[in-house]
N, C-alpha and C positions, 0 to 999 in steps of 0.2 A: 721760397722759390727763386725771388731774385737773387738773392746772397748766393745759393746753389748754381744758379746759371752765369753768374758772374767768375766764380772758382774754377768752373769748366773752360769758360774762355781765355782764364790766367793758363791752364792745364795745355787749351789746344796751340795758346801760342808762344806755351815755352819750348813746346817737342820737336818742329821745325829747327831752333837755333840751338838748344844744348839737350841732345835726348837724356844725356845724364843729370842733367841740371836736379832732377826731383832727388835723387840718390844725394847731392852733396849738399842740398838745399836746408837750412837747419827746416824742421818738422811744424812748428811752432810761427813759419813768415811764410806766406803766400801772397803773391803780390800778382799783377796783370799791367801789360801796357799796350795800351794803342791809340791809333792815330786820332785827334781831333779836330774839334774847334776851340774858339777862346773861349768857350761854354760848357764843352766839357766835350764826352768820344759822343762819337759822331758816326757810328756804325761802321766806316768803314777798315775791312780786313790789314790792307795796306797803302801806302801812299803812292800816286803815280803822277808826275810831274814831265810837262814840256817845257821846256825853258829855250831861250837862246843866249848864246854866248854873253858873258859880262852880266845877266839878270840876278834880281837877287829875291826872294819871295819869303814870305814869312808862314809856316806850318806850328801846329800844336801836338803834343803826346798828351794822355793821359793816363797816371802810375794812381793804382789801385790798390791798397794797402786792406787784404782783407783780414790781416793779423789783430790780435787784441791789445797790442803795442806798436809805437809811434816808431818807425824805423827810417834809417838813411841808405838812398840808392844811391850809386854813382851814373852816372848817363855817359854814355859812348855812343858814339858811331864810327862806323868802319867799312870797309870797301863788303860788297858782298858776293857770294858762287854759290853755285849747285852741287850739291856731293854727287859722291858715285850713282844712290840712287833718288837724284834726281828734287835732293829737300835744298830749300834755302837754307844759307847759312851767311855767320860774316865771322871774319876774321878775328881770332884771338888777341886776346889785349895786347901780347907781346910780340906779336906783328904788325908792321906798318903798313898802313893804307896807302895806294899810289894816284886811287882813281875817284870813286864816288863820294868815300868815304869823308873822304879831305875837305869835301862842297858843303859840309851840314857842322853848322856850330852851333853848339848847346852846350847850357852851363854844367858844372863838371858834377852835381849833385842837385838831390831833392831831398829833404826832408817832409814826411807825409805821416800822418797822424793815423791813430787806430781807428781802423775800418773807416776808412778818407780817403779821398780821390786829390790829387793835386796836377793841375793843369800846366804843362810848360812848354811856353814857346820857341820854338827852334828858327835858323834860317839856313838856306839852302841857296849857294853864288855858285853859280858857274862862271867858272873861267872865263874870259874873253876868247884863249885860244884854245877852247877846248872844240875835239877833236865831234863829228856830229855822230848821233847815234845813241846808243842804249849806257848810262853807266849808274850801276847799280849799287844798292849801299843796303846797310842795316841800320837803325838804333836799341838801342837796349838800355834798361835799367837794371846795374847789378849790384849782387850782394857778394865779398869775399867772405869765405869761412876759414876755420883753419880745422886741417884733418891732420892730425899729428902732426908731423914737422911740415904737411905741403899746405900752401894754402889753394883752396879749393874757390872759384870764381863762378857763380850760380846766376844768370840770368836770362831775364822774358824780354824781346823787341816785336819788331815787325821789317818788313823792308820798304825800300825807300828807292822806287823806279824814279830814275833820271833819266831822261830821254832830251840828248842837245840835238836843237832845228839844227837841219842842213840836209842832205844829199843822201838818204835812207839806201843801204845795201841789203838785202837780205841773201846768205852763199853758205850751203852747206855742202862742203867740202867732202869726199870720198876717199880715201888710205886705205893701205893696207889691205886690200883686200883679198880675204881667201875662203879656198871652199873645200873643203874634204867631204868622200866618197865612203858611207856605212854600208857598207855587205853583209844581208843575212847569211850564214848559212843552207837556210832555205831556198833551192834554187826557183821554185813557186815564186818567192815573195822580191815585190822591190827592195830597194833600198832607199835610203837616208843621205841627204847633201846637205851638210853643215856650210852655214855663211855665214865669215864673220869679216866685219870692219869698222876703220875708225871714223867718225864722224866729228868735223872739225865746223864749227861755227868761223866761216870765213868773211862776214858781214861784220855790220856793226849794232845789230839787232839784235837783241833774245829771239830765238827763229826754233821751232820745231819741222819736225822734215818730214814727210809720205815717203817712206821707202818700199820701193818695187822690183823684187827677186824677179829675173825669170833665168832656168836653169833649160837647155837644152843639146842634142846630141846636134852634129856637124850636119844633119839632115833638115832639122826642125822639127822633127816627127811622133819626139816623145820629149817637147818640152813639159815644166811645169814651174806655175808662176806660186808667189808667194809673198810675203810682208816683212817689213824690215824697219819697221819708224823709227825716228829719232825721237826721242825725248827732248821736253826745252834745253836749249844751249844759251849760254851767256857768249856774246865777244870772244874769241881769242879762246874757250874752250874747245874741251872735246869728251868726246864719250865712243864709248866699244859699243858694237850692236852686232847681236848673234840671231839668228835664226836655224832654223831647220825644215827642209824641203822633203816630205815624204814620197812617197810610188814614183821613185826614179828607178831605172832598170839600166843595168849597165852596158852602153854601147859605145865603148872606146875614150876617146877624146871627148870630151863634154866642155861647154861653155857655161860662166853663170855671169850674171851682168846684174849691178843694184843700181837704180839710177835715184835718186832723193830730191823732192821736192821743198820748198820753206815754205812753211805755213806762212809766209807775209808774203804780202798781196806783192806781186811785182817779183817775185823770189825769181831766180835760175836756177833752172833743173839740174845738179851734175850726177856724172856715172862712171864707172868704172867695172870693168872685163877681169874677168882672170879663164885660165884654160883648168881643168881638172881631168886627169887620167881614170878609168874605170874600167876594170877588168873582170869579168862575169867570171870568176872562177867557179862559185857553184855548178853555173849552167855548164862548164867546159866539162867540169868532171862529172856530172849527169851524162853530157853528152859523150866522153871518155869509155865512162862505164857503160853505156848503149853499144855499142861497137865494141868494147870486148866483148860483153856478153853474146852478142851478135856472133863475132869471129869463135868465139866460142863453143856458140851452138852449130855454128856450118863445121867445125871441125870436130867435132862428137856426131855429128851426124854422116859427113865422109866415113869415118870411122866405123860408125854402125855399118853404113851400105856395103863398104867394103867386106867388113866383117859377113854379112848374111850374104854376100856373094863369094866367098872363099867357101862356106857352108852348104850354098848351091852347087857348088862345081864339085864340090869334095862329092858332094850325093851322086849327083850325076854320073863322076866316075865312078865311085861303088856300084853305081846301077849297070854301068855298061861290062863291069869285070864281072858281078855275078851273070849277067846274062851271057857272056864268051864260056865262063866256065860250067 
């Protein structure tokens, strides 16, 4: 059961940094890393660190070897971000780090024996002029394979929060903002207000945001509110966020306002307006077709009266010429 539980935690912490990793990984090395002490892991998931500028702190990994052969990892570290949906990741060997990554020095390999754990210590300098706020990193132990002519680079980390003292921002920033107007053809049924914008981590925190739709006509009178979160954001990213607004009903000119809050304590609210046009075409041609139909029926009905009055007076006169003759 340990050995089992142990392979699952190599499993859940390689899928964050290389979801392909298990496909190029030879079949035969399974391996696990995470954070320590000089004693050995130490349960926690990942590392989170305060430092101030110039400090320098000593941290531990440990690489799990749960293969039936003694294998060599190489150790990296590197700047870290959030993908599109929203997983850690750190930059590929063949990119350079500018930020977090740069702070963590570890020797450039481990050698680790079958089904052996090997503990290794790292250290973590922050700059003296570094900037305050969140800067984020990975490490990892990897293994390069070769898949035909490419070589293929397979590895499990964890990440590595740096967070420099100083003057904490939290600003989630609002762009781009826009909102289209869905018309059933049903003229019964509302419609649909599509909201979408960009959401810019303007701080120097990882910060997620409360966002708050509300859509309403130039009256106020058939508003309707709705959700729009941010997901975690790193520094200096960004991410799209869509929503959709149901039982809107179209009455011209419409407003829709997202205003976003940052989950950290002390965050500022921002928002941002756009105007969206809405045109009840259903209801017009309902209403269209009421009023032909209408003019329709007064004018088949003139028609009849007229008609059974030409019918009257026709009789009338046949009645008063047989009675002369």
């Amino acid at each position: 059961m340990t050995r089992f539980l142990a392979v699952l935690v190599a499993v859940l912490f390689t899928v964050p940094l290389t979801p392909a990793a298990a496909h190029a990984e030879p079949a035969t090395l399974t391996w696990s890393v995470q954070p320590a002490s000089a004693a050995g892991p130490d349960g926690r998931r990942w590392i989170e660190l305060s430092l101030d500028p110039g400090q320098t702190v000593t941290e531990h990994l440990a690489v799990r070897n749960f293969s039936d052969g003694e294998a060599v990892f190489a150790l990296k570290a590197a700047d870290g971000y959030l993908t599109d949906k929203g997983r850690f990741n750190m930059l590929q060997s063949d990119q350079t780090s500018k930020d977090g990554g740069t702070w963590i020095d570890v020797q450039d390999e481990v050698k680790v024996g079958a089904n052996a754990t090997a503990v290794v210590p790292f250290t973590v300098t922050v700059p003296k002029d570094a900037a305050p706020g969140d800067h984020p990193a990975g490490i990892a132990a990897t293994v390069t394979s070769a898949s035909g002519t490419v070589a293929v680079e397979s590895r499990v980390g964890f990440r590595v929060m740096m967070r420099a003292t100083g003057t904490i921002r939290a600003e989630v920033g609002v762009t781009g903002l826009s909102a289209a107007y869905e018309q059933p053809w049903n003229p019964f049924s509302a419609g649909t207000v599509t909201v979408k914008y960009t959401a810019t981590n303007k701080g120097n925190v990882a910060a997620s945001g409360a966002g708050a739709v509300a859509v309403s006509d130039l009256t106020g009178l058939a508003g309707r509110d709705g959700r729009a979160d941010v997901a975690e954001i790193f520094p200096g990213d960004s991410r799209t966020v869509e929503t959709r607004i149901g039982g809107v009903w179209a009455l011209g000119p419409m407003s829709a306002n997202v205003t976003v809050t940052p989950s950290v304590e002390g965050g500022v609210p921002m928002s941002a307006d756009v105007t969206l046009w809405t045109v009840p075409w259903p209801q017009l041609a309902l209403i269209a077709l009421v009023v032909a139909l209408f003019f329709a029926y007064r004018a088949i009905t003139r028609r009849r009266r007229r008609h059974l009055e030409d019918l009257l007076a026709r009789a009338r006169d046949e009645g008063r010429a047989e009675a002369r003759g």
